[in-house]
Backbone as CSV, one residue per row, in Angstrom:
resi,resn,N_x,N_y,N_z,CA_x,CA_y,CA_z,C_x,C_y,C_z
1,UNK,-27.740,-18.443,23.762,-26.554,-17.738,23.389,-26.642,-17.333,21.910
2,UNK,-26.565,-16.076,21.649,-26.384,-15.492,20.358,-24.850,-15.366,19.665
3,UNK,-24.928,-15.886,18.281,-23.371,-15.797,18.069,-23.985,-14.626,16.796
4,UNK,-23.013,-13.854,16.497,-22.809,-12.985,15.105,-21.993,-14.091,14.276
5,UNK,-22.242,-13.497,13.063,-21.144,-14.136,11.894,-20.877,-12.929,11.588
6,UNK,-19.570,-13.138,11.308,-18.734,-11.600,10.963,-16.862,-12.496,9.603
7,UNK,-17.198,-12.099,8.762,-16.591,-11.941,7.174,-15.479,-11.711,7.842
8,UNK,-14.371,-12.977,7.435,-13.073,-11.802,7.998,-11.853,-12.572,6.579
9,UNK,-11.403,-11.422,6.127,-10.182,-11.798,5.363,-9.202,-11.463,5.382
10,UNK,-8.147,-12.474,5.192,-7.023,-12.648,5.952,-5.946,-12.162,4.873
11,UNK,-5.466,-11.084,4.682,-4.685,-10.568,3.671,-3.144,-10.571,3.635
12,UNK,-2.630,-11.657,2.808,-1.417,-12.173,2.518,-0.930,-11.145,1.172
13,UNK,0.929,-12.014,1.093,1.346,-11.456,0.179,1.157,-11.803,-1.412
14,UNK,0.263,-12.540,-1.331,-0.601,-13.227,-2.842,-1.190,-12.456,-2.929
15,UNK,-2.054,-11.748,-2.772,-2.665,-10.355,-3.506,-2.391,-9.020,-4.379
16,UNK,-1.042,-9.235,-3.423,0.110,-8.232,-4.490,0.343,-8.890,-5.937
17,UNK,-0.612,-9.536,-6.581,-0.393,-9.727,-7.905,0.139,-8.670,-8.885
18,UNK,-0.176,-7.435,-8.535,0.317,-6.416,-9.426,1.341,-6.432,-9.456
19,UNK,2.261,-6.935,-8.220,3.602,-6.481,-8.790,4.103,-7.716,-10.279
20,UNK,3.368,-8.337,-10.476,3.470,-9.202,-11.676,2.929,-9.191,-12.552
21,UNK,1.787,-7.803,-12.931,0.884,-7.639,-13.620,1.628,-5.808,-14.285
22,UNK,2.128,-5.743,-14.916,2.567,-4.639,-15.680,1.605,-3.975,-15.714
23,UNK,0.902,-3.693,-16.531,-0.353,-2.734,-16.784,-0.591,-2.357,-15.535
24,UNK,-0.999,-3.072,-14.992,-2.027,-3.173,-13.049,-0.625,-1.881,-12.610
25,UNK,0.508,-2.262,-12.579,1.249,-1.598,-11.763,1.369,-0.112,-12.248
26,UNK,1.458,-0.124,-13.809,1.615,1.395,-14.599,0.786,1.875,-14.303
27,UNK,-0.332,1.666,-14.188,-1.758,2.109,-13.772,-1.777,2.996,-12.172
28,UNK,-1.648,2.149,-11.901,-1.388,2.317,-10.458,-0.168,3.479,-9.820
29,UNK,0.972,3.008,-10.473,1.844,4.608,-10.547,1.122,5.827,-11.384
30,UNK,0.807,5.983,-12.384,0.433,6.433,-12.954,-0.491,7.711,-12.394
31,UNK,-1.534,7.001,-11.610,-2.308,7.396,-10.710,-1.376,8.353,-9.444
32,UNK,-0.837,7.671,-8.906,0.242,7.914,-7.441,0.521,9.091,-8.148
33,UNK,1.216,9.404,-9.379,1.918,10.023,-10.132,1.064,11.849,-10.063
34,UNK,0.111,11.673,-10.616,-0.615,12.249,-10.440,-0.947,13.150,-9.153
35,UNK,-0.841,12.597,-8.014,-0.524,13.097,-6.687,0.786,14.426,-6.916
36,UNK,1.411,13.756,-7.336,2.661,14.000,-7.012,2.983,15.822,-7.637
37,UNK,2.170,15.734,-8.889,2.309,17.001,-9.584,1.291,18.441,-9.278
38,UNK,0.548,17.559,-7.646,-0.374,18.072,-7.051,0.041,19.038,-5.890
39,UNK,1.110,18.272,-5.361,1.289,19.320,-3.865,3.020,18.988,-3.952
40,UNK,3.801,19.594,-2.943,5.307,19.442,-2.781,5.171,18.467,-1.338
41,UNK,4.285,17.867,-1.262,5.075,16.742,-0.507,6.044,15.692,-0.446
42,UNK,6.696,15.337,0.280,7.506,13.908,0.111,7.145,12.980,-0.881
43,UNK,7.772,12.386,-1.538,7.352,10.997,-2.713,6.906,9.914,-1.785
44,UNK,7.244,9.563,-0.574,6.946,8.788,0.196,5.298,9.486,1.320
45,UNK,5.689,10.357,1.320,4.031,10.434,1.516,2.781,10.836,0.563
46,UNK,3.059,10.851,-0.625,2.394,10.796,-1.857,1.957,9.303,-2.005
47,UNK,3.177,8.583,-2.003,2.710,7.342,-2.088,1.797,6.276,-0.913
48,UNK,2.124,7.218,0.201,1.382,6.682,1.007,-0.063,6.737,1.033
49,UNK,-0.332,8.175,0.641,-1.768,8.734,0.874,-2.511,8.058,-0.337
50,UNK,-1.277,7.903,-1.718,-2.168,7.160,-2.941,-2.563,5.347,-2.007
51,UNK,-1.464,5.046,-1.166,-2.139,3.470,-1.355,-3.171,3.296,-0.216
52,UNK,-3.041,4.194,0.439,-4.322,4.427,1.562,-5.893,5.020,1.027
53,UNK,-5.858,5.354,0.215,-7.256,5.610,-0.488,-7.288,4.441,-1.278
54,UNK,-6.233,3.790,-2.132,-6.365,3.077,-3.376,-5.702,1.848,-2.733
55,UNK,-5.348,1.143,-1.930,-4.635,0.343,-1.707,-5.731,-1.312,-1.512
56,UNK,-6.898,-0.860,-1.539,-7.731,-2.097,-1.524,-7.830,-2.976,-2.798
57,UNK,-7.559,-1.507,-3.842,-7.632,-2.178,-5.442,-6.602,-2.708,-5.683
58,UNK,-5.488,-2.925,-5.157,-4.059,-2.908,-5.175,-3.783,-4.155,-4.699
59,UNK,-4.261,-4.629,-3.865,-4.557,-6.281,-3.107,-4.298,-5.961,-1.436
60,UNK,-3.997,-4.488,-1.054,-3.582,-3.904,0.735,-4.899,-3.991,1.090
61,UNK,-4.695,-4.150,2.269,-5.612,-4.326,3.667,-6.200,-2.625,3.398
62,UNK,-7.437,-2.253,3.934,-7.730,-0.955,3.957,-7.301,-0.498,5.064
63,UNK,-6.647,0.881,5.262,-6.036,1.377,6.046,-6.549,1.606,7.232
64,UNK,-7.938,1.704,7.332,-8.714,2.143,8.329,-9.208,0.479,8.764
65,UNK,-8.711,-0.352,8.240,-9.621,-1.799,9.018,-8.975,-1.702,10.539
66,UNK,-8.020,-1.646,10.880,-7.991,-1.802,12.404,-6.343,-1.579,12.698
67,UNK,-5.651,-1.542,13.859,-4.382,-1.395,14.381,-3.613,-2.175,13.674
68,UNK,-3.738,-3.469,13.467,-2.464,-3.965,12.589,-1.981,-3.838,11.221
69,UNK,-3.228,-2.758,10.117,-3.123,-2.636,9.232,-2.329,-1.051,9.348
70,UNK,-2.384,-0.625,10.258,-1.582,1.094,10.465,-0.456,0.685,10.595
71,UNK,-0.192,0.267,11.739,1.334,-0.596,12.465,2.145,-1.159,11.008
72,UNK,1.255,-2.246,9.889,2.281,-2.742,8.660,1.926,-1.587,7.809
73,UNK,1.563,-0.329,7.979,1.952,0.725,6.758,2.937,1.513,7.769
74,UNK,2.705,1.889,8.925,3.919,2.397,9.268,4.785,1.606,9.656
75,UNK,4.997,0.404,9.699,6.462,-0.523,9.330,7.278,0.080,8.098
76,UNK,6.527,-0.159,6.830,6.651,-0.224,5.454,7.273,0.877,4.874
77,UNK,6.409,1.683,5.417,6.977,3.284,5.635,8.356,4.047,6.477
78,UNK,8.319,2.897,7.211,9.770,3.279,8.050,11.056,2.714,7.656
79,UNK,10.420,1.339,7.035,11.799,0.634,6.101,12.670,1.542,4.680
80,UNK,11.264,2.453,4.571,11.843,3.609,3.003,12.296,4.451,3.482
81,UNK,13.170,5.219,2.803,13.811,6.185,2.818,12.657,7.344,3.087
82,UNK,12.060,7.817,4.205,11.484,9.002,4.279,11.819,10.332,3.805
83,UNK,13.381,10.219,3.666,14.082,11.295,3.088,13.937,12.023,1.856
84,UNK,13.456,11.019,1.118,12.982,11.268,-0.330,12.183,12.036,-0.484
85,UNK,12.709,13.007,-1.861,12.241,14.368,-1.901,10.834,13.932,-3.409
86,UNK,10.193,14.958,-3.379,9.273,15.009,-4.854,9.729,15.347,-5.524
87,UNK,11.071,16.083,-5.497,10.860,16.203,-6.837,12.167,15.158,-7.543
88,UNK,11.833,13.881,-7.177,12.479,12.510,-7.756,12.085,12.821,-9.305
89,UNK,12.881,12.087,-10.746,12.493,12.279,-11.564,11.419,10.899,-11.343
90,UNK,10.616,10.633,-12.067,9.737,9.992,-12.695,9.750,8.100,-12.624
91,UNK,11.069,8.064,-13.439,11.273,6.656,-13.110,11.885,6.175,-12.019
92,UNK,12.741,7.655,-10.987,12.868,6.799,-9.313,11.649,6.540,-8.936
93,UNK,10.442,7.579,-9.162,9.320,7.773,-8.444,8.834,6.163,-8.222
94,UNK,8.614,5.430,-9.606,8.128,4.176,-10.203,9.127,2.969,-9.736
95,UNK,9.925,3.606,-9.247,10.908,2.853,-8.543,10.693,2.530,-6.776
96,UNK,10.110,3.680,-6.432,10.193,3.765,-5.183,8.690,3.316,-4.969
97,UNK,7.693,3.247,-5.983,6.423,2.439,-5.840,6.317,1.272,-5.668
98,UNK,7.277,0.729,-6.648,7.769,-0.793,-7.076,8.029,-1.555,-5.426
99,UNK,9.332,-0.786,-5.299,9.887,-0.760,-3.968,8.884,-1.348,-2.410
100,UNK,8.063,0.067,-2.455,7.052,-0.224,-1.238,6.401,-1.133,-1.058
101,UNK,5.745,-1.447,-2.693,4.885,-2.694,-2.820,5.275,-4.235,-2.254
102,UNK,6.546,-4.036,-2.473,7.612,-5.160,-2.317,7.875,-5.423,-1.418
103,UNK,7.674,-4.051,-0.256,7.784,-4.535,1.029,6.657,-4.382,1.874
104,UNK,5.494,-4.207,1.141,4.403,-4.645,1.882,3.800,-6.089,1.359
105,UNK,4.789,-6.746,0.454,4.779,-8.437,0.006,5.056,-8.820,1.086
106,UNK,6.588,-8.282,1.523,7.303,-8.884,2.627,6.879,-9.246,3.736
107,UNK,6.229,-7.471,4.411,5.976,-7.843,5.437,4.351,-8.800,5.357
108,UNK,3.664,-8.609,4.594,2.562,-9.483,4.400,2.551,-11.063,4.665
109,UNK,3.668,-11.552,3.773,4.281,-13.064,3.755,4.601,-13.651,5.750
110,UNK,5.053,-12.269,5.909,5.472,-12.454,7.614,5.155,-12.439,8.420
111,UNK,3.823,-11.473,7.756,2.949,-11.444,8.839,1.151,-10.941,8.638
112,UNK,0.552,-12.025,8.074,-1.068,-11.710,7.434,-1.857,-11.516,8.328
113,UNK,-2.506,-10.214,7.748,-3.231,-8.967,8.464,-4.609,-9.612,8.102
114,UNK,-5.695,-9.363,9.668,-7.027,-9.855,9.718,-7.601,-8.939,9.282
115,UNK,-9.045,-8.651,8.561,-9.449,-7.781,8.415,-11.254,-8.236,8.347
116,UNK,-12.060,-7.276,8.852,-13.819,-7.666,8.817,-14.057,-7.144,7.312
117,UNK,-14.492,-8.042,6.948,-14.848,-7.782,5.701,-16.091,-6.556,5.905
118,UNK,-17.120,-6.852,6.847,-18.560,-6.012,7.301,-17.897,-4.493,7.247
119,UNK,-16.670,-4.136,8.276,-16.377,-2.919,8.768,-15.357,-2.369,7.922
C-alpha cells in the first residue's frame, strides 16, 4: 500500500494579525485602494478581487485552494453591504476593508478552512 504525504494548513482566525498590525493593514488598503481608482466597480468587489490575488499575504486561505475557501469568501461577501458604491470617500473605503477582514476573523474562528499546502 502506497500512502502520499500531502502539507495541509489549517487556516484560522490568528493569521489575521494585520488587523493588529497598522502598517500591515495601511499597506494593504493602500494597495486595494489603488484598484479602486482603476475601474468603476463596486468597493466591495474591488475589495474582493484585491484579497483574492493578495489575500495569502494577508493571513486568507487562497481563493482557488478548494470549495470551502469560495463558500467563506462568498459568506463574507454576503454579510457586506454589496450595495456599496466606489465612489465611497477614502476613509469609508478603509473602513469597509477593516470591516471584511473582521469578518473573515469571524467566520475563520467558526469555522477553519483546510487547505494543501502542495496545490
Amino acid at each position: 500500500m502506497d500512502f502520499t504525504i500531502v502539507e495541509i494548513a489549517i487556516i484560522s482566525h490568528k493569521p489575521l494579525q494585520v488587523l493588529a498590525d497598522e502598517k500591515k493593514l495601511n499597506d494593504a488598503i493602500a494597495k486595494a485602494l489603488q484598484g479602486k481608482h482603476k475601474n468603476d466597480q463596486k468597493s466591495t468587489e474591488i475589495i474582493r478581487d484585491f484579497l483574492e490575488k493578495n489575500g495569502k499575504e494577508l493571513g486568507l486561505p487562497p481563493s482557488e485552494a478548494n470549495e470551502a475557501v469560495i463558500l467563506l469568501y462568498d459568506a463574507v461577501f454576503t454579510d457586506i453591504d454589496s450595495g456599496r458604491d466606489a465612489s465611497i470617500e477614502e476613509d469609508e473605503f478603509r473602513k469597509l476593508v477593516r470591516e471584511i477582514l473582521e469578518k473573515f476573523a469571524e467566520q475563520l474562528q467558526a469555522n477553519p478552512v483546510y487547505c494543501d499546502l502542495d496545490g
